[in-house]
C-alpha positions as CSV (number, residue, x, y, z in Angstrom):
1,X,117.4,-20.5,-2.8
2,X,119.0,-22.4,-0.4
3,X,119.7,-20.6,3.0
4,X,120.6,-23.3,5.7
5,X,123.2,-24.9,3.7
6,X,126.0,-25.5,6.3
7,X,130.0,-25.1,4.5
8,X,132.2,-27.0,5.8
9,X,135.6,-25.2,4.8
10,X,133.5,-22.6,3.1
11,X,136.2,-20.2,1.3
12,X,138.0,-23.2,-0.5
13,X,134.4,-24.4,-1.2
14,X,133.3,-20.6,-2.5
15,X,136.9,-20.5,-4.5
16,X,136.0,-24.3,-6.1
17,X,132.5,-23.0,-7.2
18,X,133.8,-20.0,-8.6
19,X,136.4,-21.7,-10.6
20,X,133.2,-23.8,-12.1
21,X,131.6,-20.7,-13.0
22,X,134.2,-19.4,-14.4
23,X,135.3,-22.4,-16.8
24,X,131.2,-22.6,-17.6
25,X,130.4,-19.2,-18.1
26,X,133.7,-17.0,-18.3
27,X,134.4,-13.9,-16.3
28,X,131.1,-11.9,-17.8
29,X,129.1,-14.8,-15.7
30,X,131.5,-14.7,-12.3
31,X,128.8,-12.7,-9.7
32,X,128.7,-13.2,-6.5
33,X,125.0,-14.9,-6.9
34,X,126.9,-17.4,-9.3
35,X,128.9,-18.0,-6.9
36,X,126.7,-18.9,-3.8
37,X,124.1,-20.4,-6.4
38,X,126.7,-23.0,-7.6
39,X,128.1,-23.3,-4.1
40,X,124.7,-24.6,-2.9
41,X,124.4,-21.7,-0.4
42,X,122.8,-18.1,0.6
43,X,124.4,-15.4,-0.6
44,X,124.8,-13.7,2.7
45,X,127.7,-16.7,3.7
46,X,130.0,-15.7,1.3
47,X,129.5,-11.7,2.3
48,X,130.6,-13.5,5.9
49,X,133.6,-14.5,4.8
50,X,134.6,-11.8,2.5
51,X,134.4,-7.8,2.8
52,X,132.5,-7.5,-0.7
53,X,133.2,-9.3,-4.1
54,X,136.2,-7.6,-5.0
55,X,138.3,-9.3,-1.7
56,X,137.0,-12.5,-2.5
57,X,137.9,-12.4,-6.5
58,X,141.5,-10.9,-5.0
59,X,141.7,-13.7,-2.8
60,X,140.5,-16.6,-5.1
61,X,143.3,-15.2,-7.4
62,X,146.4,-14.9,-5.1
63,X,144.8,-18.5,-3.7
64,X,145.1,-20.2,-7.2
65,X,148.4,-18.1,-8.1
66,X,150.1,-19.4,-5.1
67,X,149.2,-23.0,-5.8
68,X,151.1,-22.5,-8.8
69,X,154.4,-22.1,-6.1
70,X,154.0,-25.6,-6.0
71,X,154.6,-26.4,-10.5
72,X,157.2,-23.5,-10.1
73,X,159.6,-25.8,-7.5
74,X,158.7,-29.3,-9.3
75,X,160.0,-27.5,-12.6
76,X,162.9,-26.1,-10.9
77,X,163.5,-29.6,-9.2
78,X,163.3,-30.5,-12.6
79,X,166.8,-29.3,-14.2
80,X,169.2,-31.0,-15.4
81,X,166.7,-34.0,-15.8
82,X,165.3,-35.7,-18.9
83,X,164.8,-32.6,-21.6
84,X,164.5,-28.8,-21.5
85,X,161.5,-29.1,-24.1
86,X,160.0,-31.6,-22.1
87,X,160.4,-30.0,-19.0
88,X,159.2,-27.0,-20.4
89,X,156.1,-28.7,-22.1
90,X,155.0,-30.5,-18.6
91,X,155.4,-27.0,-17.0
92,X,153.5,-24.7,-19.2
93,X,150.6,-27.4,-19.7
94,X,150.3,-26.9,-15.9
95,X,150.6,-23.4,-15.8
96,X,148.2,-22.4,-18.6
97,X,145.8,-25.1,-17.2
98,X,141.8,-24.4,-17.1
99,X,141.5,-22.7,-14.4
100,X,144.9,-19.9,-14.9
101,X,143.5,-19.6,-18.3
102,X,140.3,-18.6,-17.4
103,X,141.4,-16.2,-14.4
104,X,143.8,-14.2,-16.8
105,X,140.6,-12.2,-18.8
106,X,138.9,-11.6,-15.0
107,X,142.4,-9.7,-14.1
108,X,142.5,-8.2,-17.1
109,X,138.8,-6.5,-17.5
110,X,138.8,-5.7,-13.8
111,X,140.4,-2.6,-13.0
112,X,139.7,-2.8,-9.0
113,X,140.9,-6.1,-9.0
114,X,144.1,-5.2,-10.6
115,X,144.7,-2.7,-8.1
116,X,143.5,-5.0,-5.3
117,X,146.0,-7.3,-6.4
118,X,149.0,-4.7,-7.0
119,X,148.4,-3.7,-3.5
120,X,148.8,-7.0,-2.0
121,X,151.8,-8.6,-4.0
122,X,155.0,-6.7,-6.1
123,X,154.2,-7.6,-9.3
124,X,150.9,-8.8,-8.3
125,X,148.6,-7.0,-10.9
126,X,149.0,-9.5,-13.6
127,X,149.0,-12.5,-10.7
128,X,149.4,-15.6,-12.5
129,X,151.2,-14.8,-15.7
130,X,153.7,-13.0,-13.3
131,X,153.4,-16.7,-11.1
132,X,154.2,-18.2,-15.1
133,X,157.1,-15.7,-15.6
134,X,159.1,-16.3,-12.6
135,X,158.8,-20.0,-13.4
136,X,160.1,-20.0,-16.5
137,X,162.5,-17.8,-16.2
138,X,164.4,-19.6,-12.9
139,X,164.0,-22.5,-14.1
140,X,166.0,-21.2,-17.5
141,X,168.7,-19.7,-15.4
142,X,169.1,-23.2,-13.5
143,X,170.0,-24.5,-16.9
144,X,171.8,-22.2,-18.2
145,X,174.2,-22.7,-15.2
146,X,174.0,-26.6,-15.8
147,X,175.3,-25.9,-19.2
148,X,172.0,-27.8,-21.0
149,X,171.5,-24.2,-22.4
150,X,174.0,-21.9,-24.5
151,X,176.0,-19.1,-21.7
152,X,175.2,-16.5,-23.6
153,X,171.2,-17.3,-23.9
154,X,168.7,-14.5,-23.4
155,X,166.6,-16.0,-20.8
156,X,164.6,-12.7,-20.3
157,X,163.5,-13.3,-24.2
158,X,163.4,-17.1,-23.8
159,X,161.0,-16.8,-20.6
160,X,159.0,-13.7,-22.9
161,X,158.4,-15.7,-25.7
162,X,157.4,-19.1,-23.5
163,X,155.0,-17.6,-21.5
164,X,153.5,-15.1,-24.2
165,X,153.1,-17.6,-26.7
166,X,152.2,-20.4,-24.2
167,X,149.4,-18.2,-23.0
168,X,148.2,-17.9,-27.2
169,X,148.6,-21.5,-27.7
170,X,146.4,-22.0,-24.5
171,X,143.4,-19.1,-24.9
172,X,141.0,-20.5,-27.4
173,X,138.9,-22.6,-24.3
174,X,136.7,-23.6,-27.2
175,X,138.5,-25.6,-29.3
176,X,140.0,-27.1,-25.9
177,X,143.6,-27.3,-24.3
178,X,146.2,-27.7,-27.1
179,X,147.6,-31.6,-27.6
180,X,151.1,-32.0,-25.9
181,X,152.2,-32.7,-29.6
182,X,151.6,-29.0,-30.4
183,X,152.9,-27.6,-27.2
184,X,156.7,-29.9,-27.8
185,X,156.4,-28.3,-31.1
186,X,156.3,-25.1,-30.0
187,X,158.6,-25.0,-27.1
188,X,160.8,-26.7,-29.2
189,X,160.7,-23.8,-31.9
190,X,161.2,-21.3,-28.9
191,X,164.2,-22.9,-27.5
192,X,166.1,-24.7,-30.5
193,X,168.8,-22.1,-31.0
194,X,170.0,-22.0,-27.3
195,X,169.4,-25.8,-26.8
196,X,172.1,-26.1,-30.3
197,X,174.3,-23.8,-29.2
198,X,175.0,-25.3,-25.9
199,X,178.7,-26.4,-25.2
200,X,179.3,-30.0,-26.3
């Protein structure tokens, strides 16, 4: 076990070898000892740097939900621009990428985490599908008001069905990320009727 190992920038490094773990092994396999053992380190630098493991899974998941600020503003930047449905399609590949996928079961079986999280954001229990939600569902509203969506279109129900059914399309890790083929298809499905009935 490796003890004099010295990290340079060691939280991002610690966060980077979690995300390994947790794309490898899955959020059963995420321990601290993973961690530090993929990291190439002791185990006691990344108690240094973190209280116990529950701050540093909170922080690894507030760190990777706010780099998802960043996709939230290029898709907003991104109305009134070549498609909806490709828009859409480039933003929810991004959002439902690798690592989000495989951070939404940690949240999800790990109730102190949740609470961790709630505590340190509104909304902030289901980070990253909430990060998804607000997305979506600004960057709807943006086109609704550029008129490239019908007036009367339901963007709470648009943004629902996007992100729940992005989300299915981009669970099974097995088989692998969906093709972009599959993912037009479906946002296309999801947006059709407000898309048509848009004015002329």
């Amino acid at each position: 076990m490796p003890t004099g190992v010295h990290l340079r920038d060691a939280r991002q490094q610690l966060f980077d070898a979690a995300d390994r773990v947790l794309l490898r092994d899955g959020p059963n396999g995420l321990t601290s000892r993973a961690v530090t053992d993929e990291a190439g380190c002791a185990k006691g630098v990344l108690h240094r740097h973190f209280t116990d493991f529950d701050t540093f899974l909170t922080d690894l998941v507030l760190d990777r939900a706010a780099q998802l600020d960043a996709q939230a503003s290029a898709l907003r930047a991104s109305a009134g621009a070549d498609t909806v449905a490709a828009n859409l399609t480039s933003a929810l590949t991004i959002l439902f990428g690798p690592v989000p996928v495989a951070i939404i079961p940690l949240i999800t079986f790990r109730d102190e985490l949740r609470a961790r999280l709630r505590r340190a954001r509104p909304g902030g229990g289901m980070a990253i599908l909430a990060e998804a939600t607000t997305a979506i569902s600004t960057y709807l509203t943006d086109e609704r008001e550029l008129g490239r969506i019908a007036a009367d279109a339901d963007i709470d129900s648009l943004t629902l069905s996007l992100v729940g059914g992005g989300h299915l399309l981009f669970t099974d890790r097995d088989a692998g990320p969906p093709t972009t083929s599959a993912v037009e298809k479906f946002v296309a499905a999801v947006i059709s009727d407000a898309v048509q009935r848009r004015p002329a």
